[in-house]
HTML snippet that shows the backbone in 3Dmol.js (N, CA, C, O; Angstrom):
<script src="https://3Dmol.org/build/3Dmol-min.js"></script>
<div id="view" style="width:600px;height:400px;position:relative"></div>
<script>
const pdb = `
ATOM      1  N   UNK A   1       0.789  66.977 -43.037  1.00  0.00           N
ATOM      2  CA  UNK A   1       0.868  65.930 -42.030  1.00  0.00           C
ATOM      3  C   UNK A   1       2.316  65.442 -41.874  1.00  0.00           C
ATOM      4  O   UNK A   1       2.850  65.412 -40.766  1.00  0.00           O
ATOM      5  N   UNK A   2       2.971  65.043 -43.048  1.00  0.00           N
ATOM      6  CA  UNK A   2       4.264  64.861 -43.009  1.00  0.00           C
ATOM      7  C   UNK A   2       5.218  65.850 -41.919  1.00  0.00           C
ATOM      8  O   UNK A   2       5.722  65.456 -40.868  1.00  0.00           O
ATOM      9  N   UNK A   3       5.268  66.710 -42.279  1.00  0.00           N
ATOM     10  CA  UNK A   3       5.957  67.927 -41.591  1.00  0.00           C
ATOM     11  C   UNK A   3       5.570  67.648 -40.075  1.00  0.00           C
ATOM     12  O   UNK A   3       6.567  67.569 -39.357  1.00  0.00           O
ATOM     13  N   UNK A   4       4.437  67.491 -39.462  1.00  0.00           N
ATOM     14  CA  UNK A   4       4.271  67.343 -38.160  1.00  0.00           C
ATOM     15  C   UNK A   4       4.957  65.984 -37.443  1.00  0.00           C
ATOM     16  O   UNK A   4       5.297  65.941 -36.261  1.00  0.00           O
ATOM     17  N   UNK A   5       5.077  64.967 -38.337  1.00  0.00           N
ATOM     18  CA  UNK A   5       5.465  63.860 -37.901  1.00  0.00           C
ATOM     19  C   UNK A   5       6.749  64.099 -37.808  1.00  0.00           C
ATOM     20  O   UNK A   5       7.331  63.928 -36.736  1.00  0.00           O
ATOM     21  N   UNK A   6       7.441  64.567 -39.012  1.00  0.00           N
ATOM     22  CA  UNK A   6       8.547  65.178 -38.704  1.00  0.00           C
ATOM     23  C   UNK A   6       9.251  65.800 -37.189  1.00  0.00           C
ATOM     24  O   UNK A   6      10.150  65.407 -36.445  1.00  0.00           O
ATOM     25  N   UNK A   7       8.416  66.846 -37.198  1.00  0.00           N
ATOM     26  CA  UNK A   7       8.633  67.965 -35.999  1.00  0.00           C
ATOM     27  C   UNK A   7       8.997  66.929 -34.655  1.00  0.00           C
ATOM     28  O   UNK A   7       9.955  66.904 -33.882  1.00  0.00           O
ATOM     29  N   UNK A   8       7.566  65.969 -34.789  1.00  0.00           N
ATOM     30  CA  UNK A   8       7.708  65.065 -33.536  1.00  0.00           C
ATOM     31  C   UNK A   8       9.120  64.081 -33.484  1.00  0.00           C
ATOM     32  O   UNK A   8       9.669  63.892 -32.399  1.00  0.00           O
ATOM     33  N   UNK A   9       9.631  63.504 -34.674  1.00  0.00           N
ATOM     34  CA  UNK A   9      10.719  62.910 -34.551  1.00  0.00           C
ATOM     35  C   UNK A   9      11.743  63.774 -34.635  1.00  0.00           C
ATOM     36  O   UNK A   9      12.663  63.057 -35.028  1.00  0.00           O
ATOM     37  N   UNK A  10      12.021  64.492 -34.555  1.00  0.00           N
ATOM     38  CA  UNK A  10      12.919  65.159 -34.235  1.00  0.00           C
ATOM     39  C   UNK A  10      12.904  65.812 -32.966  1.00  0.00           C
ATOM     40  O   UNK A  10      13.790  66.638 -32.747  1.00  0.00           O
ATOM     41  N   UNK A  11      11.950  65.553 -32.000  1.00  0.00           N
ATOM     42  CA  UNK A  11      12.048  65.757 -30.663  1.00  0.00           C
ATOM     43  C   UNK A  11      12.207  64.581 -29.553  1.00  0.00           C
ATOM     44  O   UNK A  11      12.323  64.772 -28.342  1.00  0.00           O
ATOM     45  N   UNK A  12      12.179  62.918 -30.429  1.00  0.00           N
ATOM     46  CA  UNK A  12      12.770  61.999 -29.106  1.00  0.00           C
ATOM     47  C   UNK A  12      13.763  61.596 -30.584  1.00  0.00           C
ATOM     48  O   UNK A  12      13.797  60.368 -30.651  1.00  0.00           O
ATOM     49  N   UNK A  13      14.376  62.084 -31.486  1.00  0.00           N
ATOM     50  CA  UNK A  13      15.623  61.783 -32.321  1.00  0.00           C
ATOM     51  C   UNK A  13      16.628  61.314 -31.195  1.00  0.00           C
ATOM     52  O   UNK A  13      16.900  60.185 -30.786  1.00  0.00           O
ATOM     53  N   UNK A  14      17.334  63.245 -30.641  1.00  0.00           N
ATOM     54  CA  UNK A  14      17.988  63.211 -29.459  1.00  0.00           C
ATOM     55  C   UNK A  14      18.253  61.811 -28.504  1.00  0.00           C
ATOM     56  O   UNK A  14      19.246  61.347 -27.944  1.00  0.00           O
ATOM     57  N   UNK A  15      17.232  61.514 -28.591  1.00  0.00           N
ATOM     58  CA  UNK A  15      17.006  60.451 -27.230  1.00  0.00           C
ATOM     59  C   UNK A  15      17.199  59.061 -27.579  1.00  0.00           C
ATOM     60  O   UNK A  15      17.802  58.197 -26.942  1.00  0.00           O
ATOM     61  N   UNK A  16      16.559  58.967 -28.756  1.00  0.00           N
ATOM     62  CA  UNK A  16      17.352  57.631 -29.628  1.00  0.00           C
ATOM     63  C   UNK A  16      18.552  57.567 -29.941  1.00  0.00           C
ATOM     64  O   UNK A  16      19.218  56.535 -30.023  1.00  0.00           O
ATOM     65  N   UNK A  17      19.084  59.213 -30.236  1.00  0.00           N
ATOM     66  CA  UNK A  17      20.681  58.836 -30.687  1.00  0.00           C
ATOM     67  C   UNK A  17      21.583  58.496 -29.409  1.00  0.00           C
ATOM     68  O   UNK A  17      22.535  57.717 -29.370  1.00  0.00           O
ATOM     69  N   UNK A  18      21.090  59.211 -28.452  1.00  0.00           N
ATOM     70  CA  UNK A  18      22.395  59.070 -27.160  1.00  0.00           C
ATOM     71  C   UNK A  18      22.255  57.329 -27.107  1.00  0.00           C
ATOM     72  O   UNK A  18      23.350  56.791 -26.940  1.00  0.00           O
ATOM     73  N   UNK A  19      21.352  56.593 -27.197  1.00  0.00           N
ATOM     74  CA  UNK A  19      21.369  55.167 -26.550  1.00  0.00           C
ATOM     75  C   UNK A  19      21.986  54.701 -28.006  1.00  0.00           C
ATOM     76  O   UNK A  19      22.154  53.484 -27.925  1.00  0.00           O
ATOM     77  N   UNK A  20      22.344  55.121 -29.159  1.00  0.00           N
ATOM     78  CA  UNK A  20      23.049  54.743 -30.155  1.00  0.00           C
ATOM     79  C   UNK A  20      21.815  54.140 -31.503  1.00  0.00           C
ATOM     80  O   UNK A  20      22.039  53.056 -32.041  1.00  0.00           O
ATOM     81  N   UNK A  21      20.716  54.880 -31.865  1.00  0.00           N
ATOM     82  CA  UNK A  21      20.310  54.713 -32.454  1.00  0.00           C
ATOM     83  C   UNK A  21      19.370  55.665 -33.188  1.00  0.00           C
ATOM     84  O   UNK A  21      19.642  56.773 -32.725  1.00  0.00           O
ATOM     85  N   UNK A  22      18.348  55.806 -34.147  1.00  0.00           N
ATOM     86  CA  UNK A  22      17.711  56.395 -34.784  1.00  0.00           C
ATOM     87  C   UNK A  22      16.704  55.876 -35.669  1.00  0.00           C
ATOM     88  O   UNK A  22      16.399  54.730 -36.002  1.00  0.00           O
ATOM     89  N   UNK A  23      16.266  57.017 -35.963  1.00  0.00           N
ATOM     90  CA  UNK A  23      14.339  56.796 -37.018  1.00  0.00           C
ATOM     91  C   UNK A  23      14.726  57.571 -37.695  1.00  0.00           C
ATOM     92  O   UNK A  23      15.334  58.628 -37.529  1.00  0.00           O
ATOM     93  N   UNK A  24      14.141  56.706 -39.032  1.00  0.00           N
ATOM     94  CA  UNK A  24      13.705  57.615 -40.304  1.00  0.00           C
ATOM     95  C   UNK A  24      12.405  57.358 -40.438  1.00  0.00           C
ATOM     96  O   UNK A  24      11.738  56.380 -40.101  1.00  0.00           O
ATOM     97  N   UNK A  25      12.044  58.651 -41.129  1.00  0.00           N
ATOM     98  CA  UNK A  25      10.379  58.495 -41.614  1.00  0.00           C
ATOM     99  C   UNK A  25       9.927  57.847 -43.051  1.00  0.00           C
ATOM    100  O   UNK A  25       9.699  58.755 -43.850  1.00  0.00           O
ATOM    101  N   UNK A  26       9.769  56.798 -43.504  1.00  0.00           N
ATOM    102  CA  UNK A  26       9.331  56.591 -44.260  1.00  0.00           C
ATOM    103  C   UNK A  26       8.680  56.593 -44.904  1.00  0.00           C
ATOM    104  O   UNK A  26       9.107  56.654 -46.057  1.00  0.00           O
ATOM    105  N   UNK A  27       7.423  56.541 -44.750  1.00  0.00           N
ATOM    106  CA  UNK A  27       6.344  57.088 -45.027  1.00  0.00           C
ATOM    107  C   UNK A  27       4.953  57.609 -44.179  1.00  0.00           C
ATOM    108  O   UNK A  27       4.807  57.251 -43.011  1.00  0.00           O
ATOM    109  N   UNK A  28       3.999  58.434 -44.815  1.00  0.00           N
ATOM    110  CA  UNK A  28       2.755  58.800 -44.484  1.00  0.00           C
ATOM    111  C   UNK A  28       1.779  58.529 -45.613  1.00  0.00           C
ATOM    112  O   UNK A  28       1.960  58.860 -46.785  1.00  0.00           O
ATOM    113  N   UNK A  29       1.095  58.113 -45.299  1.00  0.00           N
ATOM    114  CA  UNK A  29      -0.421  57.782 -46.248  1.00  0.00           C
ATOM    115  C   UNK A  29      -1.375  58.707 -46.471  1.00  0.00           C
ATOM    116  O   UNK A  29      -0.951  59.775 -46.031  1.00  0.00           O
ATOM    117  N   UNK A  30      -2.297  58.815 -46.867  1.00  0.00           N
ATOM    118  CA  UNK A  30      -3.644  59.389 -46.958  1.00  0.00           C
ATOM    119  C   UNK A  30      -4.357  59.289 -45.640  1.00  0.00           C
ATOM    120  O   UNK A  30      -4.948  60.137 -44.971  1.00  0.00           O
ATOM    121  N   UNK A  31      -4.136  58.041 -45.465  1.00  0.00           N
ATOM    122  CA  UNK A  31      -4.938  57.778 -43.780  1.00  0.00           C
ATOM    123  C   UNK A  31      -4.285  57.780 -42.472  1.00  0.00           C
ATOM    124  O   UNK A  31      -4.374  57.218 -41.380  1.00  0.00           O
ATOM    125  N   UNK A  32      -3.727  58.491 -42.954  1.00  0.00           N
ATOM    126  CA  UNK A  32      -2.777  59.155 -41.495  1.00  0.00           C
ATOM    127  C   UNK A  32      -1.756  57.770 -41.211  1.00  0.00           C
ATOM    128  O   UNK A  32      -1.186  57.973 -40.138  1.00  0.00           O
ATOM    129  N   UNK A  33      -1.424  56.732 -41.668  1.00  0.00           N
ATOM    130  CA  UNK A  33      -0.150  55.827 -41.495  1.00  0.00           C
ATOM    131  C   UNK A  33       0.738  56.312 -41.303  1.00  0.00           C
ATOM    132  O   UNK A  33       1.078  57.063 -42.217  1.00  0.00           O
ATOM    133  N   UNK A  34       1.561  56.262 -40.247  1.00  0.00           N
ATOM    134  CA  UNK A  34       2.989  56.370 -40.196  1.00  0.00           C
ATOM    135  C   UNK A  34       3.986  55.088 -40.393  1.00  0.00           C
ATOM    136  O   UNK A  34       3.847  54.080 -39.700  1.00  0.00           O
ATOM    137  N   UNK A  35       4.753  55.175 -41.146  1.00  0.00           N
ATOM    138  CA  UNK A  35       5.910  54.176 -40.796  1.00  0.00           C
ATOM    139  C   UNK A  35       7.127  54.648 -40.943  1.00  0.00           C
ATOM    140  O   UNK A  35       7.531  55.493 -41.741  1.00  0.00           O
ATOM    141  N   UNK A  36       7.963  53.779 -39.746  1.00  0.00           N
ATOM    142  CA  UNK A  36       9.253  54.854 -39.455  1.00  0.00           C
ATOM    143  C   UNK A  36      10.272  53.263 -39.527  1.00  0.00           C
ATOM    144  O   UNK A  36       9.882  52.158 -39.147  1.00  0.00           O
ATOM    145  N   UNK A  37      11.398  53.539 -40.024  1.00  0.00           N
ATOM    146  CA  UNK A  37      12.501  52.801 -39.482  1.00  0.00           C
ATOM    147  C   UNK A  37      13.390  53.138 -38.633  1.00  0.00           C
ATOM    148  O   UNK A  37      14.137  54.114 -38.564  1.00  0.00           O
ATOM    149  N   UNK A  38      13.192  51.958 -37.794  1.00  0.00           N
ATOM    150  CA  UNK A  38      14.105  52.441 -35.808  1.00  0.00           C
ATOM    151  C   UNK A  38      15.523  51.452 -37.082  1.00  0.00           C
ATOM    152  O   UNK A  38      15.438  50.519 -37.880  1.00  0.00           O
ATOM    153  N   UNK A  39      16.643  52.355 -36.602  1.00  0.00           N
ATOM    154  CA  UNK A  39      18.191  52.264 -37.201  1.00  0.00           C
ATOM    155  C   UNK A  39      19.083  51.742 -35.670  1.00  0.00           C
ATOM    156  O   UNK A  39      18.566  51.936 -34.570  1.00  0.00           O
ATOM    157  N   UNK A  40      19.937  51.327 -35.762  1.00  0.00           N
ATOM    158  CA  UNK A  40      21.146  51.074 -34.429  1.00  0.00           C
ATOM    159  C   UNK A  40      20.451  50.146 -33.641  1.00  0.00           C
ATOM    160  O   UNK A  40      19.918  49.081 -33.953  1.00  0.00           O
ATOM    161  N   UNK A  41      20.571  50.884 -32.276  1.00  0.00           N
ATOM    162  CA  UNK A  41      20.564  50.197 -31.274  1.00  0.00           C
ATOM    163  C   UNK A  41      18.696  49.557 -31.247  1.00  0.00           C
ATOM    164  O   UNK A  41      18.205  48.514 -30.816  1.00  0.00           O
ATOM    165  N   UNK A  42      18.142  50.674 -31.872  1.00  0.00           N
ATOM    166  CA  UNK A  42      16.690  50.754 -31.578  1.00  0.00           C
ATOM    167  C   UNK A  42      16.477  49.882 -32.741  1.00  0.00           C
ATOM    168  O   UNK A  42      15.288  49.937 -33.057  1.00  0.00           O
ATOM    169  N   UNK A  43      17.217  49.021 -33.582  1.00  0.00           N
ATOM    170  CA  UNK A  43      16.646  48.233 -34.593  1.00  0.00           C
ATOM    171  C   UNK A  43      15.748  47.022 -34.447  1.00  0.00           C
ATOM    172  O   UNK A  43      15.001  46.505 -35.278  1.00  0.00           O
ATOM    173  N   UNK A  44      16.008  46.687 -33.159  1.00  0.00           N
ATOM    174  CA  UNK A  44      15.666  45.185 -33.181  1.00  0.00           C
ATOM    175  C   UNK A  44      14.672  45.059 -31.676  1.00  0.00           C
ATOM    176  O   UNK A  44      14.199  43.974 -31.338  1.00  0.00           O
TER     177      UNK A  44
END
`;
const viewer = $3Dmol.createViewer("view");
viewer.addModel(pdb, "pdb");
viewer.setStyle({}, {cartoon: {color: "spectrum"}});
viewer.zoomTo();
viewer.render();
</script>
């Protein structure tokens, strides 16, 4: 599951970085949770 969430952030990464910002993946759960931290511009 990890790996797919992956795949997906790394396809609007691009798009966060040009406006000056980014995601990391933090975690995935058992129950399919995602949590990501939006970095830069996309922080707030």
């Amino acid at each position: 599951m990890r790996e797919k969430v992956e795949a997906v952030l790394n396809k609007v990464r691009p798009i966060l970085q040009r406006d000056g910002g980014d995601v990391e993946l933090v975690d995935v759960d058992e129950n399919g949770v995602v949590k990501v931290r939006l970095k830069g511009a996309c922080g707030g």
